[in-house]
N, C-alpha and C positions, 0 to 999 in steps of 0.2 A: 436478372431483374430483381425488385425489390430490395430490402434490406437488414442487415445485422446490425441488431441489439446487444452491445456490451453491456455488462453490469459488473464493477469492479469494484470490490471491499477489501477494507483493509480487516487484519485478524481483530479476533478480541483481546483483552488485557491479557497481560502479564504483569506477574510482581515485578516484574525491571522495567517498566512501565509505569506503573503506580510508584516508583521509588527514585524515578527519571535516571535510571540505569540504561548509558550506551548499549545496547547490546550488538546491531551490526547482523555478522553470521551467526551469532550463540547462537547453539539451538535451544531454547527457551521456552515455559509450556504454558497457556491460558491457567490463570487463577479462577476460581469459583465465579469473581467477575467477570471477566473473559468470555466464560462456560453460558452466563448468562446471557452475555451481551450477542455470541455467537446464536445461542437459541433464539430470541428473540428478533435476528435479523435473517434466520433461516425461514420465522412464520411469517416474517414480510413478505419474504420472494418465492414463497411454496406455491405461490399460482401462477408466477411464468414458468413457459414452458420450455426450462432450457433443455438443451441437445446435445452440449459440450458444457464441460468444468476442469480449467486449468487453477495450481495452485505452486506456490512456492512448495517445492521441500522443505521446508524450516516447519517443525510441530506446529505453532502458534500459527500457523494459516494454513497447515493443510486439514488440522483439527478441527480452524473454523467450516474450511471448506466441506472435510465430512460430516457437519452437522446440518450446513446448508442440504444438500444434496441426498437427506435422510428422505427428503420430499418428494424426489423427482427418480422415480424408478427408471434403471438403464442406462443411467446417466455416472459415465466410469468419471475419478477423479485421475487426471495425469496433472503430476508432479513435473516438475521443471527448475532447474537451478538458477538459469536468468530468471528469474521471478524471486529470487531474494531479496533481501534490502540492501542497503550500501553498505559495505563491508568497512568498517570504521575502525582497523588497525588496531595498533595498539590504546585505541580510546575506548576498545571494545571493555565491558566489566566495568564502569569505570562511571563514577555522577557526575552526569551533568545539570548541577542544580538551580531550580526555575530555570533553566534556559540562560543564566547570565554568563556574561565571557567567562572565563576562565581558564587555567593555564593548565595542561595536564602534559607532563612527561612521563618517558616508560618508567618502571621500577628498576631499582637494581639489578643487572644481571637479564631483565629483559633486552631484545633487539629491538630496532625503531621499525615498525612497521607503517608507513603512513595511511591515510584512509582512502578509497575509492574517491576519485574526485565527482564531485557535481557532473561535469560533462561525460565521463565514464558513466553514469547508472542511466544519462539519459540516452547515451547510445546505447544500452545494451537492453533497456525498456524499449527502445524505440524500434530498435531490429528485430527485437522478437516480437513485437506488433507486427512486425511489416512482414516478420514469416509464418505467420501462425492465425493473424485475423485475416488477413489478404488473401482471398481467394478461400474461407471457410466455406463447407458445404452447410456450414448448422446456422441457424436462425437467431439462438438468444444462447451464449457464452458468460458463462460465471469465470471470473478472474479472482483470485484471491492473494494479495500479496502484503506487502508491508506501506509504510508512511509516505517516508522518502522515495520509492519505487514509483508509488503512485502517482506524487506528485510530480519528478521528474518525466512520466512519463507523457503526462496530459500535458505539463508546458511544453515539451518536447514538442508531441503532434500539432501544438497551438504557432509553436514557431514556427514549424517546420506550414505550415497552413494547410495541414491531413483533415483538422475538425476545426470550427470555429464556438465557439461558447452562447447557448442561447442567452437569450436578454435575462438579466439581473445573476446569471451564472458568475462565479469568481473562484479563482484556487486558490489555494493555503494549505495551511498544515488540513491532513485528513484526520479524523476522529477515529476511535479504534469503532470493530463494524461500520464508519461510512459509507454512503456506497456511492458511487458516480457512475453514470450511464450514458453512451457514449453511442449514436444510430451512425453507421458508415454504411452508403450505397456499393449495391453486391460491383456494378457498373463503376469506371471513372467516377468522382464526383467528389465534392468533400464534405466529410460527417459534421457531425450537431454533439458538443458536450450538453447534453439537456438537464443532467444535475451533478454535483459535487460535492463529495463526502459527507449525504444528507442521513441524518441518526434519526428522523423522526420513530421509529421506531425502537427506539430507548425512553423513548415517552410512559411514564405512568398514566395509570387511568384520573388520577389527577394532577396529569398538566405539569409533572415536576419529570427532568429530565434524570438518567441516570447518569452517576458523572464518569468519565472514560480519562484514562491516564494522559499524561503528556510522551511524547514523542523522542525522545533521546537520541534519535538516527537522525531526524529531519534538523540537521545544523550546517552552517557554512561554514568553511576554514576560513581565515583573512587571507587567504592566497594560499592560491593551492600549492603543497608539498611544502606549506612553512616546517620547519623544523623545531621548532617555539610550542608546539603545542597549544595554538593558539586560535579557540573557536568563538563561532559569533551565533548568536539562533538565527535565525530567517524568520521574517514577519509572516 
């Protein structure tokens, strides 16, 4: 009976990030921004009482994660590799700038690796929901992952009709620290997305937001496994 509370953020900056550098699997580390942006959303959620904290392996979110959970004595972080971002091939290193199409091939002497497809992150977010929240013994779980992770995963459950989105809820790209919270009954039933990648807490004391990088992961191929090198953003 009753029910589980997700809370699920994405990391803080990185300078691949800030420089809209694909990054993918890099392992990549939080800038001073980041470091920021991470503190400031660790004193938002220092008064729930989480009981579990899952985190990508990748630095940039298990670092956010260790900062969250400076607050919450007893509370171990376990690392997980399904919890990375989309693995973006050889587009990985590599600007993708403003977000506008553009054509990118490998380098000389590189191999073509293509990137993780859109429906690949969302089955592999989606399963490891289905084996890791389903049937949790703990109350309120910290997730910490990346952009594209997040977002495939929440459309995922939306499609799939696991949660449905409270009234004026919408997804999109997630903000770095976003956080989206997500109630599923312990019972059959289906959960409540109740917010989505919300930063209030990048707020300054007067009203001016901090600003968080753009996303280099969260891109569409024009068809998946084009060989063309040939990406689009997503709205």
């Amino acid at each position: 009976m009753g029910t589980v509370r997700i809370f699920i953020a994405r990391h803080g900056e990185t300078e691949e990030n800030k420089q809209g550098i694909i990054q993918g699997h890099l392992d990549t580390a939080l800038n001073l921004e980041g470091e920021k942006q991470a503190d400031l959303v660790a004193k938002a959620l220092k008064d729930v009482p989480f009981d579990a904290c899952y985190s990508s392996d990748l630095r940039r979110a298990a670092d956010t994660a260790k900062r969250i959970i400076v607050y919450h004595d007893g509370v171990e972080l376990q690392t997980q590799t399904a919890l990375r971002e989309r693995h973006m091939g050889h587009f990985q290193g590599r600007v993708f700038e403003d977000f506008k199409v553009k054509r990118l091939v490998p380098k000389e002497g590189e191999g073509t690796q293509e990137p993780e497809s859109s429906e690949s992150v969302t089955r592999r977010a989606v399963t490891w929901w289905n084996e890791t929240i389903a049937g949790t013994t703990a109350s309120h779980v910290l997730v910490v992952s990346h952009g594209a992770w997040i977002r495939r995963l929440v459309q995922g459950l939306l499609k799939q009709e696991s949660i449905r989105a409270a009234r004026g809820v919408t997804v999109g790209r997630c903000p770095n620290t976003g956080v989206s919270i997500i109630e599923v009954p312990r019972e059959r039933g289906r959960g409540d997305l109740l917010q989505y990648g919300d930063v209030m807490h990048l707020e300054t004391e007067d009203g001016d937001a901090i600003a968080v990088g753009v996303n280099g992961d969260d891109v569409e191929l024009s068809g998946a496994g084009r060989s063309d090198g040939h990406l689009e953003a997503v709205g």
